[in-house]
N, C-alpha and C positions, 0 to 999 in steps of 0.2 A: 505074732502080733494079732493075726487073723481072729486066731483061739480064743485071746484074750478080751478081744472087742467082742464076739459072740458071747461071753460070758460077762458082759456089760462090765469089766474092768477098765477096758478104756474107749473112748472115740476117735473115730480116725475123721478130721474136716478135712473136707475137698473143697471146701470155698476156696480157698488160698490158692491165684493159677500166679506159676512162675512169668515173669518176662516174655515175652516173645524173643528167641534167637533161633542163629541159623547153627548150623554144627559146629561149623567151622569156626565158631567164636571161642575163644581161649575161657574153658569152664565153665561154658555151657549147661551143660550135663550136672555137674556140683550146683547150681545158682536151681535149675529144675529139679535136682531130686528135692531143693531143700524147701522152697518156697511154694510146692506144688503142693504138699499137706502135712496138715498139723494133727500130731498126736498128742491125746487131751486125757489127764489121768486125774481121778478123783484124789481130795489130799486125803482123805480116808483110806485108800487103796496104797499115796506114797507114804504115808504115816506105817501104818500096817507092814509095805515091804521094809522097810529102810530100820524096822524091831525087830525082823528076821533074821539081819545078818551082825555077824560077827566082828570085829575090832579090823582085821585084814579085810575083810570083804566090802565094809564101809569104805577106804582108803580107795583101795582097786575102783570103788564104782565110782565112787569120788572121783577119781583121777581118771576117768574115761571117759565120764559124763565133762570135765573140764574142758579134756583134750577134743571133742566133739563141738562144742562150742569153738571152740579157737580155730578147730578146719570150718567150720561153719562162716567164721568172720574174714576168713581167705578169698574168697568167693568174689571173680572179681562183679564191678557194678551191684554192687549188695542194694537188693531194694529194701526201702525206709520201711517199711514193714516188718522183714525179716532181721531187718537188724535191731529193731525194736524188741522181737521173740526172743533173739540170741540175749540184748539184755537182759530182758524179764526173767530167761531161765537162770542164767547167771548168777544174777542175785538172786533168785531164788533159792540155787544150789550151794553159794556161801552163806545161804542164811540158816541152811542147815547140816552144813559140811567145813564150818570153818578153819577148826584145826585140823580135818585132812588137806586143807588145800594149802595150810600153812607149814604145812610138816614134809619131810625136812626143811625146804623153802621153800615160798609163796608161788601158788602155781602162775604161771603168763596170764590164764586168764585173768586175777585181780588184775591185772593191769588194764589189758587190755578192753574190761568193761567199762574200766573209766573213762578211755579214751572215747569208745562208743558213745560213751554219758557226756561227754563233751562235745565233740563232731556232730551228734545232734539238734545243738545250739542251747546244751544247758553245762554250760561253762563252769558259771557259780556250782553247780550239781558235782560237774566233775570234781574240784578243786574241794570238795566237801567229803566227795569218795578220797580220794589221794592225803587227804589231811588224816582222814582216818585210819587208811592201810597204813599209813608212817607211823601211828600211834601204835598201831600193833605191833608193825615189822620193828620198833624202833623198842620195845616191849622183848621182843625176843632175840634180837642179835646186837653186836657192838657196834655204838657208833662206826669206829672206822670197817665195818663189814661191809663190802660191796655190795649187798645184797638193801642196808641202808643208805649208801650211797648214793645206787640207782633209783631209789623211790624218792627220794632228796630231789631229783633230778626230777621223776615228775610230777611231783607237789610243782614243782618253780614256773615247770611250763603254765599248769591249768593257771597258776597264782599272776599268770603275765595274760593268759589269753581270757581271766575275768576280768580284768580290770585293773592291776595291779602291777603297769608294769615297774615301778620304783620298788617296789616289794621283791619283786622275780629276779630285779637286777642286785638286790643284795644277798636272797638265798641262792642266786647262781655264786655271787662272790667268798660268800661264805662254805660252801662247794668246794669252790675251785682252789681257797684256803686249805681244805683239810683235805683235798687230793695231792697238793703242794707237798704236804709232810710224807707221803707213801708213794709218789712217784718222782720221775726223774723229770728238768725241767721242760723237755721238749718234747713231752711225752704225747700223743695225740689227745688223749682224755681232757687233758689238762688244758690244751688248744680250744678243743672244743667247747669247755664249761665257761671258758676263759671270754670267749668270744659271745657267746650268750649272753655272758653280762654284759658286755657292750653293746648288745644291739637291743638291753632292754635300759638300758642305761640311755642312750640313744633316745629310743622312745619315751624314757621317763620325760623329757626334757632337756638333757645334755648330749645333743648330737657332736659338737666339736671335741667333747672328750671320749665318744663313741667313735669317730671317723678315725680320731688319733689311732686308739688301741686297735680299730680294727685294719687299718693299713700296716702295724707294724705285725699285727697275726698273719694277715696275708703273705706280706713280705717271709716270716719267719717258716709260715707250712710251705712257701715254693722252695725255701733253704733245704728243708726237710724233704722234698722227693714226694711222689706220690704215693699212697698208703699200700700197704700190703695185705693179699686178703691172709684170715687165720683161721679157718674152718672150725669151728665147734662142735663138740658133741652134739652142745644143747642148743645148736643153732633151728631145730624143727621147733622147740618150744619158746625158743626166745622172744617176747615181742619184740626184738629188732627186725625179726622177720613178716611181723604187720607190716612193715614200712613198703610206702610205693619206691619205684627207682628215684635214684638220688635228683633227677630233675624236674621233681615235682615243684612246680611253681610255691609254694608255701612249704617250708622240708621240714620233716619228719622230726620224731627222736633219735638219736644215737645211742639209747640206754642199751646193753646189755643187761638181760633180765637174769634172776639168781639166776649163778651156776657150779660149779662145782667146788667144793671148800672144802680143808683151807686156801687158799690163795695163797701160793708161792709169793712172798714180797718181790723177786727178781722177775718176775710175769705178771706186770701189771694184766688185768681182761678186760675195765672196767669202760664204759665208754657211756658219756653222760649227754653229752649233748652237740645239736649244730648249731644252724647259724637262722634265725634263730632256734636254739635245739627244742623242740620236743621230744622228751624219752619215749621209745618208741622205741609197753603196753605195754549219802545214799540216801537211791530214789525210792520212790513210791512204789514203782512198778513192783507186780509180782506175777510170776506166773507156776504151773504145773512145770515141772526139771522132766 
């Protein structure tokens, strides 16, 4: 990297000082390496590399530049700064990686910048990214593909936390309809999407037909036993694994992000939403990838 900056290819900024912590804080050390400086590369120099490589090598760097963001957005107390970076590279990096990040299915990051693009306080933004990914993913796999599904799931979120929660409560119902036809009925998926429409339904303005459906969900998952965990391959890349623990005062998504296909029909994986669900993981911004 050194090399490269002496030969005026790139800048290394050391304005950027990470957080003050003490060691002993859980990732510490990740929040410091990442927020303490910024590597700054002319787009003349990314243009230049990125004509170098090959069909595989595009892909590989694609998919590593992704997966780097996505440890990047791990990191716990992410400051607004650095989470702004991770956006900016982001889409940066699917503005010129798009069908590697799409191939064979949509990497976590799509997801997960959207969420960022939301949690920032530009909702309507999010819901603008998410409208889009669906356009695409929805462009390349079939309706009933999990893989469409789970983006279904969180279009509906951004679609309830812009404004729209009567809109949210019928693409959860609509959901929860075409999960009905491929799984079994007390299936958790199905619980879960099921319940999201009630509690945006709820908020639409029909709480007494929210409290209804939501007392008989309750009643029917304590029938059903506590959940079992089911380890994933793709659980490191899943954005279900953005999510904080389950007692986050406002909860998460439940999506399971693509993963491996085809999909046995007798194995349902899919998992859309809580209570209310967020799935869980375009702007302006741009920056240097």
């Amino acid at each position: 990297m050194h090399n490269l900056r002496r030969l005026s290819l790139l800048s290394v900024d050391t304005t950027a000082t990470a957080t003050p912590r003490t060691e002993a804080e859980s990732g510490a050390d990740l929040v410091g390496a990442l927020a303490g400086k910024a590597i700054r590369i002319h787009s003349l120099t990314q243009h230049a590399t990125r004509d170098l490589l090959d069909p595989p090598e595009r892909r590989a760097a694609a998919g590593s530049a992704a997966q780097a963001l996505v440890e990047g957005w791990r990191a716990p107390q992410l400051p607004a700064r650095l989470d702004r970076a991770l956006r900016a590279n982001a889409f940066a990096l699917a503005g010129h990686a798009q069908d590697e990040l799409l191939t064979p299915v949509p990497h976590p990051v799509l997801y997960r910048v959207g969420h960022s693009l939301g949690d920032s306080g530009q909702a309507s933004a999010a819901l603008r990214h998410f409208r889009r990914l669906h356009e695409v993913v929805d462009a390349r796999f079939a309706p009933d593909d999990e893989i469409s599904l789970d983006t279904r799931g969180h279009l509906a979120w951004w679609q309830a936390k812009a404004g729209d929660p009567a809109g949210a409560a019928r693409a959860y119902a609509s959901l929860y309809a075409d999960q009905d036809r491929l799984y079994p009925s007390d299936h958790r998926s199905l619980l879960q999407t099921r319940q999201s429409a009630a509690v945006w339904q709820g908020a639409a303005g029909a709480p007494h037909a929210a409290v209804t459906e939501l007392k008989y969900l309750y009643e029917l998952r304590i029938s059903l036993g506590p959940p079992t965990a089911t380890p994933s391959a793709t659980a490191t890349t899943s954005p279900t694994s953005f999510r904080p623990p389950e007692t986050t005062p406002e909860p998460w998504p439940c999506t399971r992000p693509p993963g491996a296909r085809p999909r046995p029909a007798s194995a349902p994986t899919i998992r859309t939403s809580c209570a209310p669900a967020r799935p869980p993981c375009t702007t302006e911004e741009s920056s240097a990838t």
